[in-house]
C-alpha positions as CSV (number, residue, x, y, z in Angstrom):
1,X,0.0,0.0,0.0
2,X,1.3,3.5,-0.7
3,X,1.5,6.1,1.7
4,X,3.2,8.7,-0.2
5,X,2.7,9.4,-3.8
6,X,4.7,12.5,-4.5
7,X,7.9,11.4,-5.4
8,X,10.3,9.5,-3.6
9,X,7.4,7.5,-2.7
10,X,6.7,5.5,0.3
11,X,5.0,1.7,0.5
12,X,3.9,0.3,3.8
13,X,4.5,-3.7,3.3
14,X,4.0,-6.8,5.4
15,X,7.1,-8.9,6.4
16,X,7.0,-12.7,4.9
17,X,7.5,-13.2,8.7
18,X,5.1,-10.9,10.2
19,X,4.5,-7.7,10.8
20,X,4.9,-4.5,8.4
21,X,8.0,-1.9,7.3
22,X,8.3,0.4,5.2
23,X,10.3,1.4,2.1
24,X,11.5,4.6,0.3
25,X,12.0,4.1,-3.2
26,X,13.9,7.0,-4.9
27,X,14.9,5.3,-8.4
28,X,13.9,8.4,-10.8
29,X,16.2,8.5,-14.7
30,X,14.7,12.4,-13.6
31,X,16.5,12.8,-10.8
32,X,19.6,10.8,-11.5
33,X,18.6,8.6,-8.4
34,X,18.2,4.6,-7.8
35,X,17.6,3.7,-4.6
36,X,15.1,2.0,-2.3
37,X,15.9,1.4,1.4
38,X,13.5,0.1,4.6
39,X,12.6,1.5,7.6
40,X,10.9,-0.2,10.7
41,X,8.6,3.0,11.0
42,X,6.5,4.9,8.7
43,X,7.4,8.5,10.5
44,X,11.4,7.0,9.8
45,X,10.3,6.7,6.2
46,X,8.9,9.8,5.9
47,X,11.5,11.8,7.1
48,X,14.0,10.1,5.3
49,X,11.8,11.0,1.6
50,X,11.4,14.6,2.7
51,X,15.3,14.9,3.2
52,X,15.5,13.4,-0.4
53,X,13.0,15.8,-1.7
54,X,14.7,19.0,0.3
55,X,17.8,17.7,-1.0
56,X,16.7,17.6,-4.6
57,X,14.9,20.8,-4.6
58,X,18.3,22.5,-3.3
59,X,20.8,21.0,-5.3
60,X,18.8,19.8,-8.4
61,X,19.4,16.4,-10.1
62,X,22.0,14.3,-9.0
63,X,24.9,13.6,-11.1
64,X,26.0,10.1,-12.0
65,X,27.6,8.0,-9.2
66,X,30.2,5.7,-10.2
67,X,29.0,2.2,-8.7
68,X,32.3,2.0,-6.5
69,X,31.8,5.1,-5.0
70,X,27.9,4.6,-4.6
71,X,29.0,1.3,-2.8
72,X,31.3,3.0,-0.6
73,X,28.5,5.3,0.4
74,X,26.3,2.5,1.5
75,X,29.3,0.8,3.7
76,X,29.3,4.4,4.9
77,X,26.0,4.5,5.8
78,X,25.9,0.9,7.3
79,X,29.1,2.1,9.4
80,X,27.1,5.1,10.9
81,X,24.1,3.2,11.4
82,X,26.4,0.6,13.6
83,X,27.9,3.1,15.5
84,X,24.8,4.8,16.9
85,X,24.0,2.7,19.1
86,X,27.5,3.6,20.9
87,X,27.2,6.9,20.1
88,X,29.8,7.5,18.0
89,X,31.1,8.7,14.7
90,X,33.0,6.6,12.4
91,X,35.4,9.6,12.8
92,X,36.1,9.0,16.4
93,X,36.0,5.1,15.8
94,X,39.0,5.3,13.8
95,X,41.0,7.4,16.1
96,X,40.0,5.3,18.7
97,X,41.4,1.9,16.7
98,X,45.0,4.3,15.6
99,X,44.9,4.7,18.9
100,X,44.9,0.5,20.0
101,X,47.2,0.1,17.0
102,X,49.6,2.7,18.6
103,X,49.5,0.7,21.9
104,X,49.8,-2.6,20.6
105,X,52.7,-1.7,18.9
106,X,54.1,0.0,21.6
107,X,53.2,-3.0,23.8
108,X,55.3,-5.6,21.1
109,X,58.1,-3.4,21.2
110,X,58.4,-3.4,25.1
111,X,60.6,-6.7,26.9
112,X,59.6,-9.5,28.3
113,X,59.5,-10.1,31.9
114,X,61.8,-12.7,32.1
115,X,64.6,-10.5,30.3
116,X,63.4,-7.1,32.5
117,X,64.2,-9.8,35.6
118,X,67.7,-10.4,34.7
119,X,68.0,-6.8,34.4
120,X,67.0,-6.2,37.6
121,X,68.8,-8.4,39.2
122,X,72.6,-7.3,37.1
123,X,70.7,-3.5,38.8
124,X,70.5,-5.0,41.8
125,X,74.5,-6.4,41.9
126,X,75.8,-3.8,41.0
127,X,75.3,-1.6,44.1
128,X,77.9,-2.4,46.5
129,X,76.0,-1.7,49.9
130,X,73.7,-5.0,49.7
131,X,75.0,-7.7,51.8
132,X,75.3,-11.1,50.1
133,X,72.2,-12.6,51.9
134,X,70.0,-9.9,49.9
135,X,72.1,-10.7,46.6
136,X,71.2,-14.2,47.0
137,X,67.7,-13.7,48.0
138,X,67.3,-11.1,44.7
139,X,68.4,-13.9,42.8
140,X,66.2,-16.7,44.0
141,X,63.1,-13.9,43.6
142,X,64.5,-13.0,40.3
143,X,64.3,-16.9,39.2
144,X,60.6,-16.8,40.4
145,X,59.7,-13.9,38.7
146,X,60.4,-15.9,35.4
147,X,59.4,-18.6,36.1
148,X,55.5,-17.1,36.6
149,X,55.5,-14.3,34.2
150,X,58.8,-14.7,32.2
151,X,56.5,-14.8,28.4
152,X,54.4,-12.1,29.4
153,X,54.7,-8.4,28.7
154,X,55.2,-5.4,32.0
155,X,51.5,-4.5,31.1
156,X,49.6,-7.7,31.1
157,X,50.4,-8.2,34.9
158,X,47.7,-7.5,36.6
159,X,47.1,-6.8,40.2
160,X,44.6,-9.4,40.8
161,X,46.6,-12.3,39.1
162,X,49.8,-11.4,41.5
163,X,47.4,-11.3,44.4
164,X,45.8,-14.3,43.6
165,X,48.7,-16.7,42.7
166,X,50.8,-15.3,46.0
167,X,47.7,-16.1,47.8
168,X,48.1,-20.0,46.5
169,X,51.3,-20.0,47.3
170,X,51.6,-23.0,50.3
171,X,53.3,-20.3,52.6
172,X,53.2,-19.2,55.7
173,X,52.0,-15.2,55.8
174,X,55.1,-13.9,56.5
175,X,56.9,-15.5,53.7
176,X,54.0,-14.6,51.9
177,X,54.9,-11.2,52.7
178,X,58.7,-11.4,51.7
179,X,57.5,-13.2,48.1
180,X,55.0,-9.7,47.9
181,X,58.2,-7.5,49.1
182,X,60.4,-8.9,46.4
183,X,57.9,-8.7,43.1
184,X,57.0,-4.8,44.9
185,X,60.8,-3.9,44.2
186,X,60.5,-5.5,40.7
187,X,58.0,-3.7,39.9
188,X,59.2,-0.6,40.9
189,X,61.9,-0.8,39.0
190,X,60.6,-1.8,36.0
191,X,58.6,1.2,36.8
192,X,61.4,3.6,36.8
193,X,62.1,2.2,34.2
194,X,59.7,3.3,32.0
195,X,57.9,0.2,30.9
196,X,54.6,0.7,33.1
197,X,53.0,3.9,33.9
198,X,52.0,2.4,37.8
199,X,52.4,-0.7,39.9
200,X,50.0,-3.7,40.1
201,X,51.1,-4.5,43.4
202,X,49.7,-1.5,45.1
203,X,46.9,-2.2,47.4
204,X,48.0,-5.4,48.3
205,X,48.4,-6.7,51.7
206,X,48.5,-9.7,53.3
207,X,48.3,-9.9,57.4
208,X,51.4,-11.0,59.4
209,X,51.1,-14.0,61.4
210,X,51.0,-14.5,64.9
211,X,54.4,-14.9,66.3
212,X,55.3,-18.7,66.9
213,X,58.8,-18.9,66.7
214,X,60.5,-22.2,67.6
215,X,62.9,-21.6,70.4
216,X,65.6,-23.4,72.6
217,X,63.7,-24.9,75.9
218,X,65.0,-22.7,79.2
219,X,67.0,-26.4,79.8
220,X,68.8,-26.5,76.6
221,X,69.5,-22.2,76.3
222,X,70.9,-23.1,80.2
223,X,73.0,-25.6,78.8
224,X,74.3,-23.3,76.0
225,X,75.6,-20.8,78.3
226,X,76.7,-22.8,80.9
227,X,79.1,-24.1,78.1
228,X,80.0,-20.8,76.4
229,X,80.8,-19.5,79.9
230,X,83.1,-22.8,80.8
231,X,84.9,-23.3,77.3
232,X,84.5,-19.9,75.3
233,X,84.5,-16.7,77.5
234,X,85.0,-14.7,74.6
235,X,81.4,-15.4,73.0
236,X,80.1,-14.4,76.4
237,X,78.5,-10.8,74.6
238,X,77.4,-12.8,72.2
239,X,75.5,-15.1,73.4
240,X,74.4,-13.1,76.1
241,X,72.6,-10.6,73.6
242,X,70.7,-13.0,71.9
243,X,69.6,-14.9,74.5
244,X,68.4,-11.3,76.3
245,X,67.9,-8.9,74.1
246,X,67.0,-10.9,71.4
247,X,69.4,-9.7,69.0
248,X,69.4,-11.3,65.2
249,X,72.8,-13.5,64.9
250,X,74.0,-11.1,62.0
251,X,73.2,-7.8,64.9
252,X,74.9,-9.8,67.5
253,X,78.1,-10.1,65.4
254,X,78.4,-6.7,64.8
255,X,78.1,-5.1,68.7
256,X,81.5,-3.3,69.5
257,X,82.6,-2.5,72.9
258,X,82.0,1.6,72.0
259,X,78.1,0.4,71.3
260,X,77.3,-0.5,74.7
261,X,77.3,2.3,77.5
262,X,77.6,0.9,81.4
263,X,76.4,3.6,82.9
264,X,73.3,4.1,81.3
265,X,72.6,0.2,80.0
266,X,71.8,1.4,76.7
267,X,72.7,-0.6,73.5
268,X,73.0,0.6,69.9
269,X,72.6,-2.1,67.4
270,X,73.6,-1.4,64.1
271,X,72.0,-1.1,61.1
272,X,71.7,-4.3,59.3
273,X,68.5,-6.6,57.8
274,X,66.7,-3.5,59.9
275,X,67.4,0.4,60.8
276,X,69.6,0.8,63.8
277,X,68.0,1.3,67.2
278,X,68.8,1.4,71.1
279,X,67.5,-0.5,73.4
280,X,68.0,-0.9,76.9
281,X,69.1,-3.8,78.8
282,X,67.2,-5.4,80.9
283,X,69.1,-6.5,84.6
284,X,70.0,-9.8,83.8
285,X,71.5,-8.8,80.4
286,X,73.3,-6.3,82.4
287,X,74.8,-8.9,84.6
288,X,76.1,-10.8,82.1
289,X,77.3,-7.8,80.3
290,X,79.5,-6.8,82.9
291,X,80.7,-10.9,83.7
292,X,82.0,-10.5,79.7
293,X,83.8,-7.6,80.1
294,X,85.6,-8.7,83.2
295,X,86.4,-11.7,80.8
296,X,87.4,-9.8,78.1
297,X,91.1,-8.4,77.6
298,X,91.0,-4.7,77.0
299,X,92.4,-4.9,73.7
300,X,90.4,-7.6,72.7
301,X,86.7,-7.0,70.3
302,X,83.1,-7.6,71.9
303,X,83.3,-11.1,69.7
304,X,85.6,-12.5,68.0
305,X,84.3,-13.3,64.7
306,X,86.9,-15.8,63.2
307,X,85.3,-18.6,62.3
308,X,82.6,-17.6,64.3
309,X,80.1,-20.1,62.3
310,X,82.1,-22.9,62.4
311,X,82.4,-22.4,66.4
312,X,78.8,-22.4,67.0
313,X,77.9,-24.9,65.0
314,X,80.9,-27.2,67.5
315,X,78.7,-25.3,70.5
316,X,75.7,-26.8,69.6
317,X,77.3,-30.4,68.8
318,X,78.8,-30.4,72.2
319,X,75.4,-29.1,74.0
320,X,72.9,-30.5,71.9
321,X,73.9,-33.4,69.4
322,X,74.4,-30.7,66.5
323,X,70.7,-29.2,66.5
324,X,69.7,-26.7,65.5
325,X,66.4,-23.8,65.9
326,X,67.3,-20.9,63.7
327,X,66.5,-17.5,65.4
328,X,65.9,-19.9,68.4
329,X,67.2,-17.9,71.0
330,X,65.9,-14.8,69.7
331,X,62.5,-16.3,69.6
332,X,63.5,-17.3,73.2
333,X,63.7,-13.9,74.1
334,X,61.0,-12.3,72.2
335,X,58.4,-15.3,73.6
336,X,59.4,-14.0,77.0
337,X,59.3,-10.5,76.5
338,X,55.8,-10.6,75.3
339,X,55.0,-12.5,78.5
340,X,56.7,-9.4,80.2
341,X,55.4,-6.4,78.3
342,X,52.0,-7.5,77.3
343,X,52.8,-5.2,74.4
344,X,53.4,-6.6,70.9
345,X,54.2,-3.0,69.4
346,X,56.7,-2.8,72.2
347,X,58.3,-6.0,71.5
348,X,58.6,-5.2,67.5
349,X,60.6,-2.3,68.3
350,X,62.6,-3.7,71.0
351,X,64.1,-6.2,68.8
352,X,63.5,-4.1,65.5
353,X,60.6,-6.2,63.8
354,X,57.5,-3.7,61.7
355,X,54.8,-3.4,63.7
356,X,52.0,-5.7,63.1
357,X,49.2,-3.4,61.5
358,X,45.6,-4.1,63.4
């Protein structure tokens, strides 16, 4: 049925499947025009024939359209009609793909993380003022850095992913903490680098555990001193300061005679895995303190550290049959402390631990 005689016309038709459209058909010699298009509306066809009649009575007939350029014109028009739903042009569509080619390109050109790894860790070696322990824990990170995300590129490692695949980790927390610590740094550097505009690791966290150290048994850190103080007076200090002031081996091995003051009781512990700090002694620390000076030739150190490894490991075969609880009289110390203070803030920065957040 027609609905519009004046020309282009419009015919209001039923769908093979049902229902009805509408079709414009502007094929006029006349006019120079030939073609018909549908519309789900009769008010859409409508407008769309007035526009074709405005448009002819402005600009007259139409020239002749070569039938590559008339078909480009269509694609044109299918393009726009595509795009409205998003509402955009077909302008801003292709800046927006030059723009994605630009990145991916970009992204290609960019290393893989198993090479930005070994770069980080010749970065890392290179500064003089790590101790070997860190060197050999930057290596062993470095290995696991490549060996989860070695084929990937810096930006396709995403925060969740890291969070998730620490968290499957079979870890405790803390270590889970020192695996986060490690890929942090990585990351970091690969931002300085240039290679990623922020870090995937920020804003994650993972809680420390409760302290559960395994320490010596009062017996057996009784028998340990009752055999340093028998057969080697000169690890007296040494002893004495992990044992009760829970010192770190590696702090304990530092302590001069110039870092512990009498008078007051006050120690300063170097700087090492942690920031330096004082602390002061607590009375039967101070006892002992003075029993290893009065042991001590003038001119000799706080602790002799020749072969100071190989001498405790003889200590502990002599005392114990060779075992061995790593950090076990620190944890000693800090167990008791805790007992003491009732304060787990104050025994973090007693024996230079972070704080556990709340």
């Amino acid at each position: 049925m027609i609905i519009r005689k004046t020309f282009p016309q419009v015919y209001a038709l039923e769908s093979s499947k049902g229902g009805r459209y509408w079709l414009v058909s502007a094929r006029s010699a006349t006019w120079g025009l030939n073609e018909r298009k549908t519309f789900p509306t009769q008010e859409l066809a409508n407008n769309y024939a007035r526009e074709i009649e405005k448009r002819l009575f402005e600009n007259g007939k139409q020239p002749d359209v070569p039938k590559d350029k008339l078909q480009s014109a269509r694609s044109y028009e299918k393009l726009i009609e595509k795009l409205a739903a998003y509402g955009r042009t077909p302008e801003e569509a292709i800046d927006y793909f030059q723009r994605h080619l630009a990145d991916e390109i970009a992204k290609q050109a960019k290393p893989f993380i198993r090479d930005l790894a070994d770069g980080w860790k010749a970065f890392k070696y290179a500064d003089t003022t790590l101790s070997r322990k860190t060197l050999i824990e930057i290596r062993s990170y470095a290995r696991f850095i490549k060996s989860k995300w070695g084929d990937l590129k810096p930006d396709d490692l995403k925060k969740n992913d890291i969070d998730l695949l620490l968290k499957k980790l079979k870890v405790s927390n803390n270590t889970r903490r020192k695996y986060l610590r490690y890929v942090r740094m990585f990351l970091s550097w690969v931002k300085d680098e240039g290679h990623i505009l922020r870090n995937p690791t920020d804003g994650i966290f993972f809680k420390p555990d409760d302290f559960n150290g395994d320490f010596y048994s009062p017996e057996d850190t009784k028998k340990l001193l009752r055999y340093v103080v028998e057969h080697k007076k000169d690890l007296i200090g040494y002893y004495v300061l992990l044992t009760f002031a829970g010192l770190r081996p590696s702090e304990g091995a530092r302590v001069q005679w110039q870092d512990y003051r009498f008078k007051t009781n006050e120690l300063y512990v170097r700087r090492g895995k942690t920031l330096a700090r004082h602390i002061i002694l607590e009375p039967v620390a101070r006892e002992w303190m003075k029993l290893h000076r009065e042991n001590t030739p003038q001119a000799e150190p706080f602790v002799n550290l020749k072969s100071l490894s190989n001498r405790e490991e003889a200590i502990r075969k002599a005392v114990l049959n060779g075992a061995w609880v790593q950090d076990g009289l620190r944890h000693g110390f800090g167990t008791y402390f805790k007992a003491l203070t009732k304060s787990v803030a104050e025994v973090a920065d007693y024996m230079g631990n972070i704080v556990p957040a709340s």
